[in-house]
TORFI-733524 format. One line per field, with one value per residue (C-alpha): residue number from 1; x, y, z. Coordinates in steps of 0.001 Angstrom, whole numbers. Layout:
BEGIN
nr <- NUM, ...
xx <- X, ...
yy <- Y, ...
zz <- Z, ...
***
This chain:
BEGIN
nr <- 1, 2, 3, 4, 5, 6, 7, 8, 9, 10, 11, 12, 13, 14, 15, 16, 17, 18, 19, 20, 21, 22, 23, 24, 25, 26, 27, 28, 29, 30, 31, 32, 33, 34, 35, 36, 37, 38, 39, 40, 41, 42, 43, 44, 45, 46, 47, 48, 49, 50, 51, 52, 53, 54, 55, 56, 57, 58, 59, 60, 61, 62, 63, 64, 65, 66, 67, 68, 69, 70, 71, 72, 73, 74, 75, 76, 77, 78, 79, 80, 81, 82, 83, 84, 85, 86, 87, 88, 89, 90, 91, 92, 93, 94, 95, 96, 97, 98, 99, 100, 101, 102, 103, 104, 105, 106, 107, 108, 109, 110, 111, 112, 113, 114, 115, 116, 117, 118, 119, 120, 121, 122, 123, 124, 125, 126, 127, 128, 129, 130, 131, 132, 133, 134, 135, 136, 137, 138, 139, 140, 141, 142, 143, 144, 145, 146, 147, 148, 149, 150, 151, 152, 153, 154, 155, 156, 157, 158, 159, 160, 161, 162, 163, 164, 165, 166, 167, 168, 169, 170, 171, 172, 173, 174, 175, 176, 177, 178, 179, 180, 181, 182, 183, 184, 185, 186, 187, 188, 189, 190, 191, 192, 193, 194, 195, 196, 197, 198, 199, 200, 201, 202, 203, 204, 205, 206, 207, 208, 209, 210, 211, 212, 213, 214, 215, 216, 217, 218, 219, 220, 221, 222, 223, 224, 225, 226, 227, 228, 229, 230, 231, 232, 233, 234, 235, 236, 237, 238, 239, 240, 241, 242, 243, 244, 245
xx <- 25222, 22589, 24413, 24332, 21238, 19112, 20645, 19558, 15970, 15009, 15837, 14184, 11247, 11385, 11644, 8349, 6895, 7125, 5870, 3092, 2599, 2265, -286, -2860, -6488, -4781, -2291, -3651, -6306, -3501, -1067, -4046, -4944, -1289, -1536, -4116, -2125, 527, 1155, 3136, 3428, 7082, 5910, 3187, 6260, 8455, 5703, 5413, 9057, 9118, 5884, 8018, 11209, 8782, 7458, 10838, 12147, 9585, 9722, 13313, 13078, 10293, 12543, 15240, 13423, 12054, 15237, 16438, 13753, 13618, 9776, 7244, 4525, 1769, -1768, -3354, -762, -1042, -4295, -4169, -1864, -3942, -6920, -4754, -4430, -7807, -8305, -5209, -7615, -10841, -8595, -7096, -9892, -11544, -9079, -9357, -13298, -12262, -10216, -12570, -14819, -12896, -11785, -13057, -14789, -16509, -18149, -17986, -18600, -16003, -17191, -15222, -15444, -18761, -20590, -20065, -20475, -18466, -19163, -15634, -15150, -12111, -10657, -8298, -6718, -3029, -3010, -5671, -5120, -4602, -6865, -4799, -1065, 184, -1843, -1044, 2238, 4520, 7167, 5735, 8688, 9706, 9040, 10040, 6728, 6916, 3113, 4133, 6717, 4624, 1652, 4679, 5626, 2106, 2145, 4822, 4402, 711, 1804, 5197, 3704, 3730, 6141, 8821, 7718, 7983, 11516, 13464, 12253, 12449, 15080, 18655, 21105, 19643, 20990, 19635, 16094, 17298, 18209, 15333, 13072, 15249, 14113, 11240, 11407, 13149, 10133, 7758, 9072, 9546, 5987, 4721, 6546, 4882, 1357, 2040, 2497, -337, -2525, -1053, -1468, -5604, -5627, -3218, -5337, -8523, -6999, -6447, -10111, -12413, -12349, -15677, -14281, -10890, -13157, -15234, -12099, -10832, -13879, -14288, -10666, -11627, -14925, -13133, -10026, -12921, -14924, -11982, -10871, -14252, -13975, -10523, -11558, -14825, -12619, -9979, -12820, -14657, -11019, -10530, -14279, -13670, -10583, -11985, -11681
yy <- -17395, -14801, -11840, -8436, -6891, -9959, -9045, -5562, -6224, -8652, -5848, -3298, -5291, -6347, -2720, -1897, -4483, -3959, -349, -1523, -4192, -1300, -129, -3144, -2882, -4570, -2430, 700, 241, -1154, 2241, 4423, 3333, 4044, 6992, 8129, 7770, 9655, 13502, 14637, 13992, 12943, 9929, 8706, 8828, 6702, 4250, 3432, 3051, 878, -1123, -1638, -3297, -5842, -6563, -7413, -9095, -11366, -12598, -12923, -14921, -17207, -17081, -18627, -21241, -22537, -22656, -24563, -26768, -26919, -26157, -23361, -22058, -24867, -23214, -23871, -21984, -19140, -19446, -19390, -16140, -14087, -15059, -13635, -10508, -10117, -10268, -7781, -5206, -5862, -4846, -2026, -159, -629, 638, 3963, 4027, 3248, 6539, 8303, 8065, 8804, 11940, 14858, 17621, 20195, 23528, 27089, 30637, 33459, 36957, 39346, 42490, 43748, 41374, 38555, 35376, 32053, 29026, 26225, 22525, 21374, 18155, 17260, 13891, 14630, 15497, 18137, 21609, 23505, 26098, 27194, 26667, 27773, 25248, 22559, 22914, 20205, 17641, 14110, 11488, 10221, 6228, 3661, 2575, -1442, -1668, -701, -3217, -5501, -4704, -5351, -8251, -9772, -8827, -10047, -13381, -13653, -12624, -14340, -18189, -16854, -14528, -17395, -19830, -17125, -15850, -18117, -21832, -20657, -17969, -19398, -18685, -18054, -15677, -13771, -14754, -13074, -9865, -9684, -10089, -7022, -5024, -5963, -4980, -2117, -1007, -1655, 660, 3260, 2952, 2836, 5751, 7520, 6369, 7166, 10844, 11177, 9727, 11681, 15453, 15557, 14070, 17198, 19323, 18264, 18772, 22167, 22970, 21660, 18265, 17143, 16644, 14921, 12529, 12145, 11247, 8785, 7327, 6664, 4939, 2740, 1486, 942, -1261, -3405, -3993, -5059, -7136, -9195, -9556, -10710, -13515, -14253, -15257, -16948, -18962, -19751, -20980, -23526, -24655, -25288, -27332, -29463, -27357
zz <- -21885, -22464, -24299, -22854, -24758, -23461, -19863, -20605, -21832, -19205, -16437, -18485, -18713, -14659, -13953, -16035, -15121, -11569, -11634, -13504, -10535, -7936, -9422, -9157, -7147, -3629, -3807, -3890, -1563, 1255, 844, 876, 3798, 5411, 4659, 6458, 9192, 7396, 9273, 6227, 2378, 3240, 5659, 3116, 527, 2581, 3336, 198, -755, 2613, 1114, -1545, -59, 2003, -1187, -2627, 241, 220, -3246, -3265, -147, -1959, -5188, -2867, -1727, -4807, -6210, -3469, -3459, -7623, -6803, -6868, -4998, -3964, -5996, -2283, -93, -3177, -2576, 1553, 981, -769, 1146, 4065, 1816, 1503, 5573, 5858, 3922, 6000, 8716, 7500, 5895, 9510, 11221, 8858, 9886, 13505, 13355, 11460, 13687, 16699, 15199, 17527, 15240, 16341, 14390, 15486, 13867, 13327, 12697, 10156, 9582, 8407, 10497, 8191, 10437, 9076, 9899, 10509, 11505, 12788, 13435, 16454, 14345, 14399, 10384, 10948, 10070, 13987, 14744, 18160, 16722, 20257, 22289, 19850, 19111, 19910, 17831, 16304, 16960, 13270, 13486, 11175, 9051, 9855, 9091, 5787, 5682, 7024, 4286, 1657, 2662, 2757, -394, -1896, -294, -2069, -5198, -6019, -7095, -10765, -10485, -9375, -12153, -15137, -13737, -11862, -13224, -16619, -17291, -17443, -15672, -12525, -11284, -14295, -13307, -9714, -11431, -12977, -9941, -8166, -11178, -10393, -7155, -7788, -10462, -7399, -5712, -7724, -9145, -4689, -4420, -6593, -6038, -2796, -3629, -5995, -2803, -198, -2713, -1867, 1581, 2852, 992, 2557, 5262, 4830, 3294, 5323, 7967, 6639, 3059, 4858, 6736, 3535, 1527, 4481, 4892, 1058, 1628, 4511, 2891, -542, 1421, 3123, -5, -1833, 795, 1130, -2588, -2649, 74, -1727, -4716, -3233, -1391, -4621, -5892, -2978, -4025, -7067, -6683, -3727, -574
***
């Protein structure tokens, strides 16, 4: 029986571990491109703590079964998942271009005082700031973020092959190496939640600047998500050449 400082390090170490795990490449690009569909800072927030419970789910649910099964993660079906990963962000970053460039913008001059003529762009998208509060005013429904939860499960499905054999087939008991993987989660979360934040900070202040430098920043996030994604699928190709299709 472990004693209680090993209990205590091991959750410790989960926790860091899985804040650290928030933050990789995949990751990023995926909740960044949420939240461009985010209408407040709040929403982006809770997509990202929602990210972050699909993620856990899902590798407690693998965890489960490989316990059951006194097995891990196939390399090939690892493999197959974070191929799918890879498609995922294709699709994501071009559905950011897709509303990029459906985003209505149009340019016209204000005069001030002293005949000084200014020139402003404004977008209709839903995030934009309104130029004609009265005309637009009107109440956005809260919805639950499941494309969030979705984009966390993915993701916790792809990534949990190692993450199963380093916890749960080799920390004893087991239901240590479950703990562990809620810190884990837990740190995943925490560390979303915060990226999150720190992502959706400049996108409401483009907002509020200009609409050419939002649609600048979201189109810089839906090109980035469908590079990474082609990369992600090259590699994961190259792996299933490599070990005989």
């Amino acid at each position: 029986m472990p004693e209680p400082h090993t209990y205590a390090a091991l959750l410790v170490l989960g926790l860091l571990l899985g804040m650290k795990h928030a933050l990789e490449a995949d990751h990023v690009a995926a909740v960044a491109a949420l939240a461009t569909d985010s209408r407040s800072v709040a929403q982006t927030v809770l997509q990202g703590v929602v990210w972050g419970v699909g993620h856990t789910c899902a590798l407690l649910l693998f965890a489960g079964v490989a316990v059951a099964l006194d097995a891990a993660v196939p390399a090939r079906l690892a493999a197959a998942l974070e191929f799918a990963v890879g498609v995922m962000l294709v699709l994501l970053g071009l559905d950011v271009l897709r509303r990029v460039a459906r985003a209505k913008v149009h340019f016209h001059a204000h005069r001030h005082d002293g005949g000084v003529v200014h020139v402003h762009a404004h977008s209709h998208a839903h995030d934009a700031p309104l130029h004609d509060y009265m005309r637009h005013r009107h109440v956005h429904v809260a919805r639950f973020p499941l494309r969030a939860l979705a984009v966390g499960t993915m993701h916790g499905m792809a990534g949990s092959a190692a993450l199963i054999v380093l916890t749960v087939a080799s920390v004893k008991p087991v239901s240590l190496g479950f703990l562990q993987i809620v810190a884990f989660g837990v740190g995943s979360i925490v560390g979303m939640a915060a990226l999150s934040l720190a992502l959706a900070v400049p996108l409401r202040r483009s907002a509020a600047i200009d609409a050419r430098v939002q649609i600048s920043l979201r189109s810089l996030v839906g090109m980035g998500s469908v590079v990474l994604g082609v990369v992600v699928m090259l590699q994961c190709a190259g792996y299933s050449f490599f070990v005989g299709g």
